[in-house]
C-alpha positions in Angstrom: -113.4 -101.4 -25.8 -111.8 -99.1 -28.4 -112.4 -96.2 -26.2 -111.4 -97.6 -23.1 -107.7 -98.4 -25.1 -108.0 -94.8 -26.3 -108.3 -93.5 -22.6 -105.4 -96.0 -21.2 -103.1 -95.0 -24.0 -103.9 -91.3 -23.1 -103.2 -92.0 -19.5 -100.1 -93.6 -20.1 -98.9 -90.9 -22.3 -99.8 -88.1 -19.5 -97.7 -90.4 -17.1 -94.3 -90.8 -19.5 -94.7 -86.9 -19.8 -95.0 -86.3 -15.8 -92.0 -88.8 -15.4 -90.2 -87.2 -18.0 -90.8 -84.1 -16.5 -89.7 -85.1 -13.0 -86.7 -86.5 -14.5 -86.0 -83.0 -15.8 -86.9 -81.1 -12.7 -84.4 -83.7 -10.7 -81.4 -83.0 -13.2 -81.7 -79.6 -13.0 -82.3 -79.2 -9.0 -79.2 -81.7 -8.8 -77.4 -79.4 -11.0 -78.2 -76.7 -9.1 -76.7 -78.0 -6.1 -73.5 -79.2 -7.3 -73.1 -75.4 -8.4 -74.6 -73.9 -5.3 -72.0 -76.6 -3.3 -69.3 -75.6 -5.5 -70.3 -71.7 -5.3 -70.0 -72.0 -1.3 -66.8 -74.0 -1.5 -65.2 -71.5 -3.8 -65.9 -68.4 -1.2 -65.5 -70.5 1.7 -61.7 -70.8 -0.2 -61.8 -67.2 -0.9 -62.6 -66.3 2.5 -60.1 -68.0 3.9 -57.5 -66.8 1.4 -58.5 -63.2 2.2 -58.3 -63.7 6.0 -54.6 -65.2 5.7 -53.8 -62.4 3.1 -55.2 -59.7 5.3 -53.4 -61.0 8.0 -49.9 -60.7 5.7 -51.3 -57.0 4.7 -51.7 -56.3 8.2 -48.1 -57.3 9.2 -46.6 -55.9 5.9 -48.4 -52.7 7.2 -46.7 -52.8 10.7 -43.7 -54.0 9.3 -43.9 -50.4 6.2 -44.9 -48.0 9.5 -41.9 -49.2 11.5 -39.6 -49.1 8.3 -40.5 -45.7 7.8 -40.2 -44.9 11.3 -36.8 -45.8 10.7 -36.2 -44.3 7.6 -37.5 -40.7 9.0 -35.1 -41.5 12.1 -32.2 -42.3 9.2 -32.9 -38.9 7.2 -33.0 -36.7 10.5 -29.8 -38.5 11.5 -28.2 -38.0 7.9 -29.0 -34.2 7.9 -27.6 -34.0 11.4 -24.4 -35.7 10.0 -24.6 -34.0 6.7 -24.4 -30.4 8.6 -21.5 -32.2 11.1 -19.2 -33.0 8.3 -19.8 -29.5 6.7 -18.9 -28.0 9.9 -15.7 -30.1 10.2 -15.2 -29.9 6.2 -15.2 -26.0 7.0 -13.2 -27.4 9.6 -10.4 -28.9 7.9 -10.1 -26.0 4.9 -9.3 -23.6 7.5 -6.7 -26.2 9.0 -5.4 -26.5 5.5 -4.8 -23.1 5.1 -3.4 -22.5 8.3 -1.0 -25.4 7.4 -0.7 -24.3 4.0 0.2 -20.8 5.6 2.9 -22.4 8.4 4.5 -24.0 5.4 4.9 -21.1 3.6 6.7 -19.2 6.8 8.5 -22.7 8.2 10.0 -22.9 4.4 10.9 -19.3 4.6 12.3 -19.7 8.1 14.2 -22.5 6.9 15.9 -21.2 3.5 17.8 -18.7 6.0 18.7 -20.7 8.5 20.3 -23.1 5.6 21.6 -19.7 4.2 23.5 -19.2 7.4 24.1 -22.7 8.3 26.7 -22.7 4.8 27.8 -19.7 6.0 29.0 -20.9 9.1 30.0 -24.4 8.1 32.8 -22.7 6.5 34.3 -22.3 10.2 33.4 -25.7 11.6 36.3 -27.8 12.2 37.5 -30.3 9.9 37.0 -33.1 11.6 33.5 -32.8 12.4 32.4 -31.3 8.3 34.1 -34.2 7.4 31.3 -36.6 9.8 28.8 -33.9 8.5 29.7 -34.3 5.0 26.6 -36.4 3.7 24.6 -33.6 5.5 26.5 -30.8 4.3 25.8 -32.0 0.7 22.0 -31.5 1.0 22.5 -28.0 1.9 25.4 -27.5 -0.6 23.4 -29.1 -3.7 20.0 -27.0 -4.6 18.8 -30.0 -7.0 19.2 -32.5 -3.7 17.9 -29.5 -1.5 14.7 -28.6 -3.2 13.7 -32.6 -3.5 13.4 -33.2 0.1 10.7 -32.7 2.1 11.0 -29.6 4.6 10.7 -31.9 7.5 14.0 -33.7 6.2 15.6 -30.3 5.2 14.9 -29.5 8.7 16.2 -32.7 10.6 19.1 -32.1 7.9 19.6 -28.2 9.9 18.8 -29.5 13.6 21.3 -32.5 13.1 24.3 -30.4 12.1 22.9 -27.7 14.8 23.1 -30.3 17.3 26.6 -31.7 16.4 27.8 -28.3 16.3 26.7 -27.8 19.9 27.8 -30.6 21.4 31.2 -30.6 19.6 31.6 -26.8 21.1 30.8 -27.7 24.9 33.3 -30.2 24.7 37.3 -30.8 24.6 37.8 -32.7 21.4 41.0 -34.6 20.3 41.3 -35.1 16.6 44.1 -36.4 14.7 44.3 -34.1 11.5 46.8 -33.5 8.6 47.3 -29.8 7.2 50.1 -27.7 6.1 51.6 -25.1 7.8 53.6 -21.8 6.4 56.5 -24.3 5.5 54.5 -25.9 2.8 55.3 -29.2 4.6 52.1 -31.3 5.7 52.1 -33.2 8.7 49.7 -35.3 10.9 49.3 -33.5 14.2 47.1 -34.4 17.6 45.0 -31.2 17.8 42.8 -30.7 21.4 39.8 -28.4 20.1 38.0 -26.7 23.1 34.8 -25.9 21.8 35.0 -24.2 18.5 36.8 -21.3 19.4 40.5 -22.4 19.8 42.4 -25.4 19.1 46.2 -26.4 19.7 48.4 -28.7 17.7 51.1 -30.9 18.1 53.0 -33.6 16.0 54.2 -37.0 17.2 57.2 -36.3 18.3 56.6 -32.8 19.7 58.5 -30.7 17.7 56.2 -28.8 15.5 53.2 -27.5 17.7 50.6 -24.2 17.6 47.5 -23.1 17.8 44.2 -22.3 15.7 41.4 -20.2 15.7 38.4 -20.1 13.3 37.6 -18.0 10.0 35.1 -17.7 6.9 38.4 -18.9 5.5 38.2 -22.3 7.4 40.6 -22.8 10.6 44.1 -20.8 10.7 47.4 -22.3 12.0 49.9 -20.7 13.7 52.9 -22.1 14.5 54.7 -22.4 18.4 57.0 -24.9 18.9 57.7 -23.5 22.6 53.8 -24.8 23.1 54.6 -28.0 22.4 55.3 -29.6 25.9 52.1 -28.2 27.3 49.9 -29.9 24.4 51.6 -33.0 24.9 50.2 -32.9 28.4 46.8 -31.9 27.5 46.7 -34.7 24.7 47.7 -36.9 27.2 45.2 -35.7 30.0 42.5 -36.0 27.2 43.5 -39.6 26.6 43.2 -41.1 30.3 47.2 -40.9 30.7 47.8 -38.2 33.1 46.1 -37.0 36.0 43.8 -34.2 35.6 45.7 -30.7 35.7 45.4 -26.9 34.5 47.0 -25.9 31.5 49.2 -22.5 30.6 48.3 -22.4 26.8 48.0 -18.4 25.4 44.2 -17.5 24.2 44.9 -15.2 21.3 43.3 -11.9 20.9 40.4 -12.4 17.9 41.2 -10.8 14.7 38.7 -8.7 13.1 37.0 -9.6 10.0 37.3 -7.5 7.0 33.6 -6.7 7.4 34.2 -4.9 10.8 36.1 -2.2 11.8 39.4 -2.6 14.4 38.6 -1.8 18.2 
């Protein structure tokens, strides 16, 4: 009896061992799955990531190869327009000097023509320095002279050259007050034809004459027997008589001190 209890306590023993150790092996093989699950879940994951992130590398790729594309287009453009603005900066430098140069020569051109422009003036007519005075001033004043621009000096020489021409193609009437050898100064009606002659005569036509031009400004000589035919040309000139010839003398020029009698 004592050994049969000996042999069922053994036997139970062996069985609470094998238990235990299925128990173990069950743990453990569970264990193992969970990881093994978990290992095939984290590179399924993976895989997947990699597929959508090699599909992003693949466009970034294409998009890199066309940027560079683009790039190597944008260089060989830049050099082509790199050696185009060289070519026109070469370009402009020899405009600039060219202008530079024309400058120079127009500025030169111009100090003479204003050199003889005073010279002249001194002959103009009274009448007509006196609309040119503001003009006049910018040639006769250096300080005013040398602070315009040389396009303005010029308009300044081509207005007074224009007035000048168009006040000597045409028959001018002026009213003007000078003196005469008398001392005596008087208001007169004076017809200028052109600027090369001009004839005088007071209101009441009994002081009349003629002029002519100097370096010395306009001269006045006195002839009363004149009178009568200036009348008649003043009054041609202003619309009140018909249209007729005139016997007025043309003096013979006087010459200048500078030039020799012929």
């Amino acid at each position: 009896m004592t050994l049969f209890k000996n042999r069922f306590t053994i036997l139970a023993l062996a069985c609470a061992c094998s238990f235990a150790s299925a128990q173990t092996t069950l743990k453990e093989t569970r264990k193992m799955l969970e990881e093994w699950v978990d290992a095939e879940k984290l590179i399924s994951e993976e895989d997947s990531g990699w597929k959508t992130d090699k599909a992003v590398l693949k466009d970034l790729t294409v998009a890199l190869r066309a940027e560079i594309v683009q790039l190597d287009t944008n260089l060989a453009k830049s050099a082509e327009e790199a050696v185009g603005i060289s070519r026109q900066r070469t370009e402009l430098n020899e405009r600039k000097l060219s202008a530079e140069k024309a400058a120079e020569e127009l500025k030169a051109g111009l100090v003479q023509i204003e050199r003889e422009l005073l010279l002249s003036m001194d002959a103009f007519p009274t009448p007509m320095l006196e609309r040119l005075s503001s003009y006049q001033e910018k040639l006769t004043n250096a300080d005013k002279r040398n602070a315009l621009p040389l396009r303005d000096r010029l308009e300044t020489c081509v207005t007074i050259l224009q007035a000048a021409h168009v006040f000597n193609e045409s028959v001018n009437l002026e009213r003007q007050e000078f003196r005469l050898d008398d001392g005596q100064s008087r208001e007169f009606h004076i017809l200028y034809f052109g600027m090369s002659i001009a004839y005088f005569v007071n209101e009441s036509g009994t002081v009349a004459g003629y002029g002519t031009p100097s370096q010395r400004g306009w001269q006045w000589e006195r002839k009363d027997k004149l009178s009568e035919e200036i009348r008649r040309g003043v009054a041609i000139r202003n619309k009140r008589a018909l249209p007729a010839f005139l016997r007025l003398p043309i003096p013979a020029l006087k010459p200048s001190s500078s030039e020799a009698p012929r």
